[in-house]
TORLODO-826720 format. One record per residue: x, y, z of N, C-alpha, C in turn; residue in one letter. Coordinates in steps of 0.1 Angstrom, whole numbers, m for minus. Layout:
   n_x   n_y   n_z  ca_x  ca_y  ca_z   c_x   c_y   c_z residuo
     X     Y     Z     X     Y     Z     X     Y     Z       a
...
END
This chain:
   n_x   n_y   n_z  ca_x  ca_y  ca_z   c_x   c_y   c_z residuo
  4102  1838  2374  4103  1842  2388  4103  1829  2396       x
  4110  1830  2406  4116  1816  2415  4113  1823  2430       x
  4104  1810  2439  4095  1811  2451  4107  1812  2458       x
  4110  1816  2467  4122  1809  2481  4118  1796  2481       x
  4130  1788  2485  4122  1774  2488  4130  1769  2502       x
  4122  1762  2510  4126  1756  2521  4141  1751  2521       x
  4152  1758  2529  4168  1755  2531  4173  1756  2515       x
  4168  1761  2509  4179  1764  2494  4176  1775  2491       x
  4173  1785  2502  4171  1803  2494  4182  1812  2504       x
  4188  1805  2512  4192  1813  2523  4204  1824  2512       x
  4202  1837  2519  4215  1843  2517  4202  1857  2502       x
  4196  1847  2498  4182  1853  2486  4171  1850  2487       x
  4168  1850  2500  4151  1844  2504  4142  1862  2503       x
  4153  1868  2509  4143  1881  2505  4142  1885  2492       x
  4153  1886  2484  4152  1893  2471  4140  1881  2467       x
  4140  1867  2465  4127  1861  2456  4118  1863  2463       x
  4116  1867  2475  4101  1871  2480  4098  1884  2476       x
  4103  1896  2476  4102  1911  2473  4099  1908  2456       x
  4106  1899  2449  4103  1898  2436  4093  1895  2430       x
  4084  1882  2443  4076  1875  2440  4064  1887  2443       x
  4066  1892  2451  4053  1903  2459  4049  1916  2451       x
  4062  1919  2446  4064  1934  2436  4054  1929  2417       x
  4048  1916  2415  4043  1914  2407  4033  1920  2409       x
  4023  1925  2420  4011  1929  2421  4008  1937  2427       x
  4021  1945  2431  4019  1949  2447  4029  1960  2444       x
  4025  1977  2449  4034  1991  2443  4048  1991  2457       x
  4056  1996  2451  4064  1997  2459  4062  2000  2476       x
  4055  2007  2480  4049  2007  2490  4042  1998  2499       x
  4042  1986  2491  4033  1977  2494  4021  1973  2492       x
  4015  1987  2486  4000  1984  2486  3995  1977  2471       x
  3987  1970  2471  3983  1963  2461  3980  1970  2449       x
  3987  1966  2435  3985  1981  2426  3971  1977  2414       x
  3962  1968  2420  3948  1969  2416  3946  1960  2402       x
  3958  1956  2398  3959  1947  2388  3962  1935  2394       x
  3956  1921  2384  3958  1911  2388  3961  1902  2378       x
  3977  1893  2381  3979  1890  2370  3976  1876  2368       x
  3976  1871  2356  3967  1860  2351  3976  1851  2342       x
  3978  1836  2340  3985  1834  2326  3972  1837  2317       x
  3975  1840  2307  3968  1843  2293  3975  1837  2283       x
  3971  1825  2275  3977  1819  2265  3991  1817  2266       x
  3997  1813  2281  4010  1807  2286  4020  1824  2289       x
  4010  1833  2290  4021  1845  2292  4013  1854  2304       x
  4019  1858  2320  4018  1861  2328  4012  1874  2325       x
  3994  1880  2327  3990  1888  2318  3984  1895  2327       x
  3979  1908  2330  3972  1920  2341  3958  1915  2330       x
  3949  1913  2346  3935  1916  2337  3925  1922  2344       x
  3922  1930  2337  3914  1946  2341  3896  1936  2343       x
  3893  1947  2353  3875  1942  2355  3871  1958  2355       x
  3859  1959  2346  3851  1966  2344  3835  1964  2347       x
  3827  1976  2355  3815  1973  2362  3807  1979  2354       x
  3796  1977  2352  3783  1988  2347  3769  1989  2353       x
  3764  1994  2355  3751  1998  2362  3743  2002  2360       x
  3731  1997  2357  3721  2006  2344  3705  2002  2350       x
  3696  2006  2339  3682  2005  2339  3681  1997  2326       x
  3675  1990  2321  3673  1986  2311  3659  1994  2304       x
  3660  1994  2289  3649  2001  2283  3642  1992  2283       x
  3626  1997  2281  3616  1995  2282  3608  1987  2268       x
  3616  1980  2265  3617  1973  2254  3625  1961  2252       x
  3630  1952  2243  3635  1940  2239  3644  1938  2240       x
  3653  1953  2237  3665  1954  2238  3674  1964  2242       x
  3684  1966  2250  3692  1972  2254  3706  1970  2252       x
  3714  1984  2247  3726  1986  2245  3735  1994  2250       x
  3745  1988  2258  3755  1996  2270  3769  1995  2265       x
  3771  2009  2257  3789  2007  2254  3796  2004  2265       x
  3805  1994  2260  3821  1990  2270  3830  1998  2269       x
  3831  2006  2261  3844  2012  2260  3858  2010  2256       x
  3859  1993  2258  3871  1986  2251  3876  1984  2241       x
  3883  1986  2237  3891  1988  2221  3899  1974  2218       x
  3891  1964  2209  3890  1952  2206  3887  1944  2212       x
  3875  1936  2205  3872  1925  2213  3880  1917  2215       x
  3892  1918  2209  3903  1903  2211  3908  1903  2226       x
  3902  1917  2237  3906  1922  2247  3898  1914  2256       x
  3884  1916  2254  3877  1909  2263  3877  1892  2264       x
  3880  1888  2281  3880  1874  2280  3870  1868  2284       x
  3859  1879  2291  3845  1873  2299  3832  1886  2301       x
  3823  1883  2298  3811  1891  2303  3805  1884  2308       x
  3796  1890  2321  3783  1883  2322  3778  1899  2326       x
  3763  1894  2332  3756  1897  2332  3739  1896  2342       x
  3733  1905  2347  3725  1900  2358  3710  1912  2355       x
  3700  1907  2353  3693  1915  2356  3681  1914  2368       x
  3672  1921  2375  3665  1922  2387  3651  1921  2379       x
  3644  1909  2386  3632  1912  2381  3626  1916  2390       x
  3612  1913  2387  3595  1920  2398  3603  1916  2411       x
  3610  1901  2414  3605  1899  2428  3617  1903  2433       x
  3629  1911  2428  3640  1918  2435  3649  1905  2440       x
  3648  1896  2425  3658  1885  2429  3665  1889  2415       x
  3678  1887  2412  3686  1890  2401  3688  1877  2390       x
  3686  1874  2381  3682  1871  2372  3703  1870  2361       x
  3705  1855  2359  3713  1859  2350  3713  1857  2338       x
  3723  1858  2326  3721  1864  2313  3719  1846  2305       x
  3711  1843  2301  3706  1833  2294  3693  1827  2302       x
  3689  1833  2309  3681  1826  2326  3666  1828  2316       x
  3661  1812  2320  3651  1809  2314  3639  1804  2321       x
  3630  1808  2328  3617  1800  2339  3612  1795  2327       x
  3611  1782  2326  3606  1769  2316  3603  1781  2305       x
  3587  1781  2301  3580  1785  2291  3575  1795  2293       x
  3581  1804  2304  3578  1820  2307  3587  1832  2303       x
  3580  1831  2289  3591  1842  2279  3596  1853  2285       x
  3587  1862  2299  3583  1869  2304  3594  1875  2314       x
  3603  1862  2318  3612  1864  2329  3632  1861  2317       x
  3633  1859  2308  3642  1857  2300  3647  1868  2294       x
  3659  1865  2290  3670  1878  2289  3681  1872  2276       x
  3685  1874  2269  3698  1868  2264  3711  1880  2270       x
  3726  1877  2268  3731  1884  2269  3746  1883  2258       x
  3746  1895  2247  3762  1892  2241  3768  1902  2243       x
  3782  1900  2235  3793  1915  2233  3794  1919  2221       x
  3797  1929  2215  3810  1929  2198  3816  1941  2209       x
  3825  1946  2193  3835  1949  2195  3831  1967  2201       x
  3820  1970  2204  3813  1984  2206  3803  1981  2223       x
  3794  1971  2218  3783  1973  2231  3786  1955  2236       x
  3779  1956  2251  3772  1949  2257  3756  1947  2254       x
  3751  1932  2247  3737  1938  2247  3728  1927  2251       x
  3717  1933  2259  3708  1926  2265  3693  1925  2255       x
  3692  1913  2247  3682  1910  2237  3669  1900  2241       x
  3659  1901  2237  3646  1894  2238  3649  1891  2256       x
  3647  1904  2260  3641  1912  2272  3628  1908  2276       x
  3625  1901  2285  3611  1896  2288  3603  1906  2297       x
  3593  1906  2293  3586  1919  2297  3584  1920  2309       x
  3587  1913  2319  3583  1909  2336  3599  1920  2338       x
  3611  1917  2329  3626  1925  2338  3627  1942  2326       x
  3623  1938  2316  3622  1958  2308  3622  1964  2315       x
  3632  1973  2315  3632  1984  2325  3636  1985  2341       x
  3638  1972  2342  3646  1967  2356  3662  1972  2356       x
  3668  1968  2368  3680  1969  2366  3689  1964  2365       x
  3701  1964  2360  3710  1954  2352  3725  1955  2358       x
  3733  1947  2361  3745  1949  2364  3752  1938  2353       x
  3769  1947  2349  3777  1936  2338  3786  1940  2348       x
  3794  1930  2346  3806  1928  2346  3816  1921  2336       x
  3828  1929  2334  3835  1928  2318  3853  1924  2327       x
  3859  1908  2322  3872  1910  2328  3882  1913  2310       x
  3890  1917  2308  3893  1926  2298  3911  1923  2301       x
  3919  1923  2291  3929  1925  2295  3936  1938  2282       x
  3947  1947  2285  3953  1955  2277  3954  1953  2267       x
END
């Protein structure tokens, strides 16, 4: 796809702009909620997925993604809320206070939140997953 370019688009300055806009954008104009990305040198839609949870009351917690192959997912993270209602992210360590720590991985089934510090068990947790088709 080719930009209009200053004094060498005339006569096709609309067709390369309509061309350029219709990548992301539904016929109507409105934005069709995908956003496209290069991915390993090929212009690629990548989907974002949200989740919203409580964490168990224990070590560890498991939140299916729903995604069908991990070769799909290109990013997780992850946030959890401790006591003082400040959000906490996924590897977050207060020095030598086991208490406030979290790890965070994927496979190809769950999201999972491991050696859960007992200050955020049971708090609540927000992921976010960018994913492509």
């Amino acid at each position: 796809m080719t930009l209009p370019t200053v004094g060498g688009s005339e006569g096709v300055h609309g067709t390369l702009l309509n061309a350029h806009i219709n990548v992301e954008h539904n016929s109507d104009g409105t934005h069709d909620g995908a956003i496209k990305f290069p991915v390993d040198g090929t212009s690629t839609v990548v989907l974002t997925k949200f989740f919203t949870g409580t964490l168990d009351n224990d070590a560890t917690t498991e939140v299916a993604h729903g995604i069908t192959g991990i070769d799909k997912i290109l990013h997780v993270s992850g946030a959890v809320l401790n006591a003082t209602s400040t959000y906490l992210v996924g590897g977050f360590r207060d020095g030598d206070i086991d208490a406030f720590t979290f790890e965070l991985s994927y496979d190809g089934t769950n999201v999972s939140f491991t050696k859960v510090g007992t200050t955020v068990q049971g708090q609540k947790y927000r992921i976010k997953i960018n994913y492509i088709l």
